[in-house]
Backbone as CSV, one residue per row, in Angstrom:
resi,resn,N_x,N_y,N_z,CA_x,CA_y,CA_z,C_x,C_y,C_z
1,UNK,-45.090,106.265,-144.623,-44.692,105.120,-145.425,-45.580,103.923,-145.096
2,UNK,-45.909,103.122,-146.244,-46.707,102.026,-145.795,-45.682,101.082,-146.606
3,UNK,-45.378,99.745,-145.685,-44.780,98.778,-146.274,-45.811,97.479,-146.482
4,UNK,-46.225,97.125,-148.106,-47.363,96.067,-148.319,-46.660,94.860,-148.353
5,UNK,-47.406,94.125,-147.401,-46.684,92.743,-147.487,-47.199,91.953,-148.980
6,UNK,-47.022,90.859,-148.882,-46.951,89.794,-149.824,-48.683,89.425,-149.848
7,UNK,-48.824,89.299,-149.017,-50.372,89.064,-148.649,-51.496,89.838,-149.005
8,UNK,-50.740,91.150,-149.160,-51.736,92.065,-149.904,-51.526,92.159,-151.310
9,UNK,-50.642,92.061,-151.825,-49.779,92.045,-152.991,-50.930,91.428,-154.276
10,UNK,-51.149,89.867,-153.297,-51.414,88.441,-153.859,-52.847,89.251,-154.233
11,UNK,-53.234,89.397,-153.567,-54.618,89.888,-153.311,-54.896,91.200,-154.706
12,UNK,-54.712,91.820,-154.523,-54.517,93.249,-155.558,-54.187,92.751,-156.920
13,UNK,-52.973,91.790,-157.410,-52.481,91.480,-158.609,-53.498,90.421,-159.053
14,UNK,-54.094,89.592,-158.625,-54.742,88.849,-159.315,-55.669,89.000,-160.305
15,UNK,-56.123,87.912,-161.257,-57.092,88.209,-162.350,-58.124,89.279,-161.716
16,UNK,-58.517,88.392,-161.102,-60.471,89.000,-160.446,-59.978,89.383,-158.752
17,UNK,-59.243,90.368,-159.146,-58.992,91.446,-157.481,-59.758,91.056,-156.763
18,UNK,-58.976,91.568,-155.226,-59.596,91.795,-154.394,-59.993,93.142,-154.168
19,UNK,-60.999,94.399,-154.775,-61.061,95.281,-155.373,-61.025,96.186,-153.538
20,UNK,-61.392,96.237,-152.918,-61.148,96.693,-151.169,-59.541,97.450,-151.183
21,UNK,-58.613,95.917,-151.700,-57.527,95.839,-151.233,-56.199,96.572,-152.784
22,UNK,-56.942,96.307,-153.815,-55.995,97.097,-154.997,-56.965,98.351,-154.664
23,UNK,-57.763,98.941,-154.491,-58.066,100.052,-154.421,-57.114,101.267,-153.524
24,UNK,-57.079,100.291,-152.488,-56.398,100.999,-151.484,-54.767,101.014,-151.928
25,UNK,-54.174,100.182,-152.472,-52.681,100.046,-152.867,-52.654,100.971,-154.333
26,UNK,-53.780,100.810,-155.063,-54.004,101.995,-156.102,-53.365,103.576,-155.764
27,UNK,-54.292,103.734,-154.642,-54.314,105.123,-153.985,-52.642,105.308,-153.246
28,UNK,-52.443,104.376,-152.757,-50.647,104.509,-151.612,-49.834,104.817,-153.086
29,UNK,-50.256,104.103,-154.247,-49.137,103.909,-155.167,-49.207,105.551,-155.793
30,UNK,-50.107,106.098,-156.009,-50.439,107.266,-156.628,-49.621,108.473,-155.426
31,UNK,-50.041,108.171,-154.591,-49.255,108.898,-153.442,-47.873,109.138,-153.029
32,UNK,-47.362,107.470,-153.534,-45.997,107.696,-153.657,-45.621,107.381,-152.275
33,UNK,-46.079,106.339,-151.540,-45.400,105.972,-149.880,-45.957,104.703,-150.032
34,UNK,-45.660,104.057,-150.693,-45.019,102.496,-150.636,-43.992,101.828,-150.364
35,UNK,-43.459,100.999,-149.676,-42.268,100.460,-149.446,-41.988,99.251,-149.362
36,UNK,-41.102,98.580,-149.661,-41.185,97.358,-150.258,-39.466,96.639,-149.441
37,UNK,-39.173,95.504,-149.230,-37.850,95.361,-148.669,-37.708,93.790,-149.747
38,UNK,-36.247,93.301,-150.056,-35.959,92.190,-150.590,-37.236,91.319,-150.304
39,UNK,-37.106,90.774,-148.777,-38.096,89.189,-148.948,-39.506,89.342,-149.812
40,UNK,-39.739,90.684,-149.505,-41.476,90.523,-150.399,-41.118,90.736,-151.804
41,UNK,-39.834,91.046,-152.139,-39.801,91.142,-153.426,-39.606,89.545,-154.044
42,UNK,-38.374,88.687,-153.363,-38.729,87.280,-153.217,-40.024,86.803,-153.702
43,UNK,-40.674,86.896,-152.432,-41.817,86.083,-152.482,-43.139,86.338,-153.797
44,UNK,-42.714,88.091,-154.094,-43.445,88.032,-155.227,-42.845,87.948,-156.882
45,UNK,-41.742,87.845,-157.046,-40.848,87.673,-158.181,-40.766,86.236,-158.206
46,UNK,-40.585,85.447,-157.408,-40.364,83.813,-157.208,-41.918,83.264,-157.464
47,UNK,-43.115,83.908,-157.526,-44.360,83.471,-157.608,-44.668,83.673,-158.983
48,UNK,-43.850,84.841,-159.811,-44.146,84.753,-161.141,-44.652,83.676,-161.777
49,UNK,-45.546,83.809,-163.033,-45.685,82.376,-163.669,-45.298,82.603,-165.137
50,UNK,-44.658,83.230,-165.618,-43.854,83.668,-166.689,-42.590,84.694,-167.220
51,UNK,-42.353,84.448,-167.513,-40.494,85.871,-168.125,-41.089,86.943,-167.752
52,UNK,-42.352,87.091,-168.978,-42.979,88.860,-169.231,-43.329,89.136,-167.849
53,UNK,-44.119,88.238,-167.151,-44.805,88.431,-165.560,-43.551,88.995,-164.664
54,UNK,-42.743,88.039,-164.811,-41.579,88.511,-163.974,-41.180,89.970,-164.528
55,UNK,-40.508,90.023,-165.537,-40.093,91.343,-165.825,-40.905,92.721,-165.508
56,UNK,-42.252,92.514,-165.091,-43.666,93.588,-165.792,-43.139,94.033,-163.740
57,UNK,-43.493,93.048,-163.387,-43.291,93.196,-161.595,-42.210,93.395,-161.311
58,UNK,-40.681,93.174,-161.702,-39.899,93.068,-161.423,-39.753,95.131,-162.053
59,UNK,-40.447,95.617,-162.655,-39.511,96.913,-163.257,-41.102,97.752,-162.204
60,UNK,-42.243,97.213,-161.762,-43.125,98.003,-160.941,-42.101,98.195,-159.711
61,UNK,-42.176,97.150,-158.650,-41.136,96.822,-158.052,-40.365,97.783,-157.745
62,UNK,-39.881,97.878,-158.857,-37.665,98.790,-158.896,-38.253,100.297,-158.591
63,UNK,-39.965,100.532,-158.604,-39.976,102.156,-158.671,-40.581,102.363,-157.047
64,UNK,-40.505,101.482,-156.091,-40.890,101.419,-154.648,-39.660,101.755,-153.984
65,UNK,-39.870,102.430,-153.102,-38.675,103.111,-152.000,-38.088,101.568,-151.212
66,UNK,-36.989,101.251,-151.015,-36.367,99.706,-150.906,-36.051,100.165,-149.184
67,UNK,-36.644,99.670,-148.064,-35.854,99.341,-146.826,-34.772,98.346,-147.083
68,UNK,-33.636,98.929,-146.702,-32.507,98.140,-146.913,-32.504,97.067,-145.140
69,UNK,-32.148,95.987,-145.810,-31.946,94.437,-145.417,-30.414,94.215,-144.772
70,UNK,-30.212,95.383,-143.725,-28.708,95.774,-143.439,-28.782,94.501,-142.666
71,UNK,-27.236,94.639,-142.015,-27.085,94.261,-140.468,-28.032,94.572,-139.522
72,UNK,-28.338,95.573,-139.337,-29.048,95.975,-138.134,-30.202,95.577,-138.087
73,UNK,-30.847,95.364,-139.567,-32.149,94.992,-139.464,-32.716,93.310,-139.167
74,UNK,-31.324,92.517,-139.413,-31.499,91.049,-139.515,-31.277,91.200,-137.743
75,UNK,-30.444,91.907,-136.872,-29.779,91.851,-135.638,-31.618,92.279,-134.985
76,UNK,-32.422,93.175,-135.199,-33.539,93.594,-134.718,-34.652,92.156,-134.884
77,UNK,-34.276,92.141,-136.111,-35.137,90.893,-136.284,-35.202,89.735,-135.465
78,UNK,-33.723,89.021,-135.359,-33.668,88.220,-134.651,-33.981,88.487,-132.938
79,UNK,-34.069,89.604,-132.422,-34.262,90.152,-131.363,-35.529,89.881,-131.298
80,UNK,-36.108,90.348,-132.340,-37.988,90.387,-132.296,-38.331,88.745,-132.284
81,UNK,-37.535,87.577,-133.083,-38.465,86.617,-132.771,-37.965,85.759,-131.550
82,UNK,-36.979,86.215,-130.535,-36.527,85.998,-129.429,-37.650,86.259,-128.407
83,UNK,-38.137,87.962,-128.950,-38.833,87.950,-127.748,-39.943,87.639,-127.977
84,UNK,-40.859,87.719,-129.168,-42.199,87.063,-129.331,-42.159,85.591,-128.730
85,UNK,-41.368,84.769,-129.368,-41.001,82.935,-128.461,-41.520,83.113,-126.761
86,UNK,-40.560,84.041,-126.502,-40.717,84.278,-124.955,-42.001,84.709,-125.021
87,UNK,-42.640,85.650,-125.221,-44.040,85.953,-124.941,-45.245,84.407,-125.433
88,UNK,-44.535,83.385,-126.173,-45.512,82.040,-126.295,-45.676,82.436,-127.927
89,UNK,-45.563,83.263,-128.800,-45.764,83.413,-130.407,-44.852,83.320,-131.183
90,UNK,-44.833,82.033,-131.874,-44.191,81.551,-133.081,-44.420,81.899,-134.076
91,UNK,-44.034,82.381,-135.352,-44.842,82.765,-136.360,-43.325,82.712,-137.304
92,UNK,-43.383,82.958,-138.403,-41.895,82.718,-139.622,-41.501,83.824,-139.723
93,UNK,-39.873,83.169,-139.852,-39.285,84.064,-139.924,-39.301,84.992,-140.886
94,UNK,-40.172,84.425,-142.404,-40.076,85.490,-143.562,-41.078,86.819,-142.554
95,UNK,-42.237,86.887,-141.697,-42.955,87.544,-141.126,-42.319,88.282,-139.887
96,UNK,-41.270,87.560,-139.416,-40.331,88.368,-138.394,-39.407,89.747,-138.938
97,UNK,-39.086,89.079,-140.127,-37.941,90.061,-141.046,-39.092,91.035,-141.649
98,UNK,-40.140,90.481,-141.886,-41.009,92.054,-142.753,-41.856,92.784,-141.996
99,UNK,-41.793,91.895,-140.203,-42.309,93.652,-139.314,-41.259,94.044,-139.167
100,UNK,-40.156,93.691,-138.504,-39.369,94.597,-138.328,-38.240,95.460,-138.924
101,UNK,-38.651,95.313,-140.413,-38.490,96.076,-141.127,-39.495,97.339,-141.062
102,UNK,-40.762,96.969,-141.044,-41.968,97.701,-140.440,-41.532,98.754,-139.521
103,UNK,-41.388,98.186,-138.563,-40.830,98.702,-137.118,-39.906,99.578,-137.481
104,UNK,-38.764,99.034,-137.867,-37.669,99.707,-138.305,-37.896,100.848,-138.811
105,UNK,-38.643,101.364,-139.872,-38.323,102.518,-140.548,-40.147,103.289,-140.096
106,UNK,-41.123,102.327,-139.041,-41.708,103.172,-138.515,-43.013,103.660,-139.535
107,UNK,-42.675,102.776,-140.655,-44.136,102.306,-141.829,-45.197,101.527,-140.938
108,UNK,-46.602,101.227,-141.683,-47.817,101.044,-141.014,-47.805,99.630,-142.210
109,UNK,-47.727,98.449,-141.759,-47.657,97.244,-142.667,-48.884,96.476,-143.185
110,UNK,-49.490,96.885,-144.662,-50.688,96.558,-144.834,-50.365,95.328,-145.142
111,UNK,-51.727,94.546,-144.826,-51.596,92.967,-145.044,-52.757,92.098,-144.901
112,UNK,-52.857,91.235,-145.289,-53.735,89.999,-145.209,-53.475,88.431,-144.628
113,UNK,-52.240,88.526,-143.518,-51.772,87.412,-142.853,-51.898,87.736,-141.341
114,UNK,-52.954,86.704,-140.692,-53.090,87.078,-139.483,-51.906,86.946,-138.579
115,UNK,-50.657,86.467,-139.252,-49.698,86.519,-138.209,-48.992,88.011,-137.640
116,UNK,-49.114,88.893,-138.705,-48.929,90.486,-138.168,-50.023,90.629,-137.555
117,UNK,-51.161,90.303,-137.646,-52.180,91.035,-136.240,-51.842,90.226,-134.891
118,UNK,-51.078,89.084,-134.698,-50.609,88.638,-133.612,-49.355,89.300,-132.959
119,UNK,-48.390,89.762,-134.011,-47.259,90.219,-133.942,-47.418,91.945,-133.319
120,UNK,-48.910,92.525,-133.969,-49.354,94.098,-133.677,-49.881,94.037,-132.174
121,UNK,-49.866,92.749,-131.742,-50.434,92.649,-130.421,-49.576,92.732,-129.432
122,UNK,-47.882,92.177,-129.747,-47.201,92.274,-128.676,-45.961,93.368,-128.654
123,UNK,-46.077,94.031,-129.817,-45.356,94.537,-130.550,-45.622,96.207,-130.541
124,UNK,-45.008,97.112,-131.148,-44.909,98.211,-131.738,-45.541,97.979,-133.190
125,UNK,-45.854,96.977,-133.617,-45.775,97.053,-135.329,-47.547,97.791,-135.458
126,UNK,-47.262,98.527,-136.190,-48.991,98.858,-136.683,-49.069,98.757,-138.356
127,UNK,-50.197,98.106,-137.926,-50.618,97.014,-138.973,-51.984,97.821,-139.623
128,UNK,-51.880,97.881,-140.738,-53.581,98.128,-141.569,-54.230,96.651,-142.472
129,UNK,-54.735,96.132,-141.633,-55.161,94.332,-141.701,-56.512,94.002,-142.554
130,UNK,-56.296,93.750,-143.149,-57.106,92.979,-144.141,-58.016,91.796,-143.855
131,UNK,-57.590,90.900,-142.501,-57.370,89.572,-142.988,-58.933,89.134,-142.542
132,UNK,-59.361,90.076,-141.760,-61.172,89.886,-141.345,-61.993,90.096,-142.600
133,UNK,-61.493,91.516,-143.231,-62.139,91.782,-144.889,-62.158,90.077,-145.524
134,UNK,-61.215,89.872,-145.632,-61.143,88.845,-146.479,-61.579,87.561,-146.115
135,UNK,-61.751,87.142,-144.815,-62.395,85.837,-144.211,-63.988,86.342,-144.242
136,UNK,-64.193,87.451,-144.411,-65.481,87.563,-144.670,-65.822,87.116,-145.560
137,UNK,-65.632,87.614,-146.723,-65.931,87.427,-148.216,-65.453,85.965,-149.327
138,UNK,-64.442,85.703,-148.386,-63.783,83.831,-149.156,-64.284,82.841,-148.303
């Protein structure tokens, strides 16, 4: 399972791709091990810039395998940014809740926000990171 954050999302959907990064989400999607949890659906349904936009993403979306946003996972979460603090790394909570959702179900979290390669550092989370690709090239 690969769970794509928001960061890669942004990247892939746009007019003039980031062609590296929809290539590769091309291929996961064809494969059928994508995974997706509420907040990134948030963050990419709330970014819409029209009805049709919303609806077009909102019904891609509905066909991704959903990590559910239980109890246990908000209780892990909050665990995880307890102990990152203690280790000296702050980072948001929308990024606390979507590794360890990561973590949780044991997906590889593709992305383009260097705060999961900080988080893959102290962490269990394994990350397939973008975010050097892309400081290269912008």
């Amino acid at each position: 399972m690969v769970l794509v954050d928001t960061s890669a999302w942004i990247f892939a959907l746009r007019k003039n791709p980031f062609m590296l990064i929809k290539n590769r989400i091309d291929h996961l999607l064809k494969l059928d091990v994508i995974s997706t949890i509420g907040m990134i659906r948030l963050e990419i349904l709330g970014g819409a810039k029209t009805k049709d936009e919303f609806d077009r993403l909102k019904s891609r979306l509905e066909s991704l395998y959903e990590i559910s946003t239980d109890t246990k996972l908000w209780e892990s979460a909050s665990l995880l940014a307890f102990d990152l603090q203690r280790k000296g790394l702050t980072v948001p909570y929308t990024d606390i809740l979507i590794a360890s959702a990561a973590i949780k179900s044991k997906a590889t979290l593709l992305h383009a926000d260097e705060h999961f390669d900080l988080i893959s550092e102290k962490t269990e989370l394994k990350v397939e990171s973008y975010v050097s690709k892309i400081q290269k090239d912008f």
